[in-house]
C-alpha atoms as one frame of an Amber mdcrd trajectory, in Angstrom:
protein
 -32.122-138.179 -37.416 -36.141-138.567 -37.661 -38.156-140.984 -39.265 -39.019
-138.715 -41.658 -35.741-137.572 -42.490 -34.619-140.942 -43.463 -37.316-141.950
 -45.472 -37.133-138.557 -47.476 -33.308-139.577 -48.149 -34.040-143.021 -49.301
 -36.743-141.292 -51.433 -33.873-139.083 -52.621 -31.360-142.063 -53.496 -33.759
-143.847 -55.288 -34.914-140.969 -57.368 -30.673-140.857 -58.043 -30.083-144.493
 -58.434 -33.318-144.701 -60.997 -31.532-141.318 -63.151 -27.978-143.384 -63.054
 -29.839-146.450 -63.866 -31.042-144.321 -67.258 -27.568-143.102 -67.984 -26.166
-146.544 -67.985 -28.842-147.979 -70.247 -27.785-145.506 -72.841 -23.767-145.100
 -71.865 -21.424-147.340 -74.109 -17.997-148.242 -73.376 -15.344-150.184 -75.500
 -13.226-153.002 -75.335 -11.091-154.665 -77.752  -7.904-157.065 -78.190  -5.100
-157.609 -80.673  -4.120-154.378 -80.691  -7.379-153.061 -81.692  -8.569-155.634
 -84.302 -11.106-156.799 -82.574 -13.425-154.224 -80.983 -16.338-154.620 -78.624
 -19.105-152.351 -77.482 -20.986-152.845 -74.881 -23.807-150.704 -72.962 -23.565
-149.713 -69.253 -25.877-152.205 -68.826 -23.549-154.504 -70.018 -25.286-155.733
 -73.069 -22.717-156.380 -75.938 -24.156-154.120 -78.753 -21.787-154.281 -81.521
 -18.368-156.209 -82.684 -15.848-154.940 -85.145 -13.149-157.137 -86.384 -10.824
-156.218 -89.260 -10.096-158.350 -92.226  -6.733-159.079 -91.014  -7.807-160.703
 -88.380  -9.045-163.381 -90.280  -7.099-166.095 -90.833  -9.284-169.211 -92.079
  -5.954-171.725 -91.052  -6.460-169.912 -87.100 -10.073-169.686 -86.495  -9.098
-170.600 -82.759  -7.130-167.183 -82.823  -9.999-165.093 -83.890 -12.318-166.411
 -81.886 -10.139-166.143 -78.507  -9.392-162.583 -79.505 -13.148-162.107 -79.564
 -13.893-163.124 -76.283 -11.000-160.942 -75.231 -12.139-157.974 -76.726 -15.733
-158.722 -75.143 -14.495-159.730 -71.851 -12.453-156.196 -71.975 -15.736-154.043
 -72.762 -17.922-155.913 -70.148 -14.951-155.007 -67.767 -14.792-151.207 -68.644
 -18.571-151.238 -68.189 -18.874-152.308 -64.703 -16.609-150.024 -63.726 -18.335
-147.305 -65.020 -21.690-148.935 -63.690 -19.662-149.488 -60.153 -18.133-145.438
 -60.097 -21.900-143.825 -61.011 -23.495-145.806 -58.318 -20.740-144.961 -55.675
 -21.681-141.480 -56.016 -25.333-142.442 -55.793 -24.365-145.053 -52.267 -21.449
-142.068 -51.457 -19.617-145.748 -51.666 -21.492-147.895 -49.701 -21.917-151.308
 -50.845 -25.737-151.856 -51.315 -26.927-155.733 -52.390 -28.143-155.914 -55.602
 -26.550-152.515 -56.893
């Protein structure tokens, strides 16, 4: 393979990795605990960009409970959106393991 070749391919992954970058940024995925009464959303990015918890949920005698269900339901979003982040830039990488990706 030529010089050339190669550094038109890198050109060509980096064009692809910028595009998936852009999809991510705007992708949301969800997460959420309790059976669905807490709800987190979270960007590809993983930013957290919105929580949902239902009245039911709150219990003033069991803060501790609400607040453990939170983190659960945020912890579960962040999860779902690496993998998402991790399967759009294998098919980017064709599943190579690039640092900083």
């Amino acid at each position: 393979m030529s010089m050339a070749n190669l550094q038109r391919m890198a050109q060509q992954m980096q064009q692809e990795m910028l595009r998936v970058q852009g999809e991510l940024a705007t992708a949301t995925v969800d997460g959420s605990a309790g059976g669905g009464v807490v709800k987190a959303t979270v960007t590809g990015k993983q930013e957290l960009v919105s929580i949902t918890i239902d009245p039911a949920a709150v219990d003033p005698a069991d803060v501790e409970m609400l607040q453990d269900l939170v983190t659960a339901a945020v912890n579960d979003a962040l999860n779902a959106s690496r993998e998402l982040a991790e399967t759009k830039m294998a098919a980017v990488t064709g599943g190579l393991r690039l640092p900083g990706m």
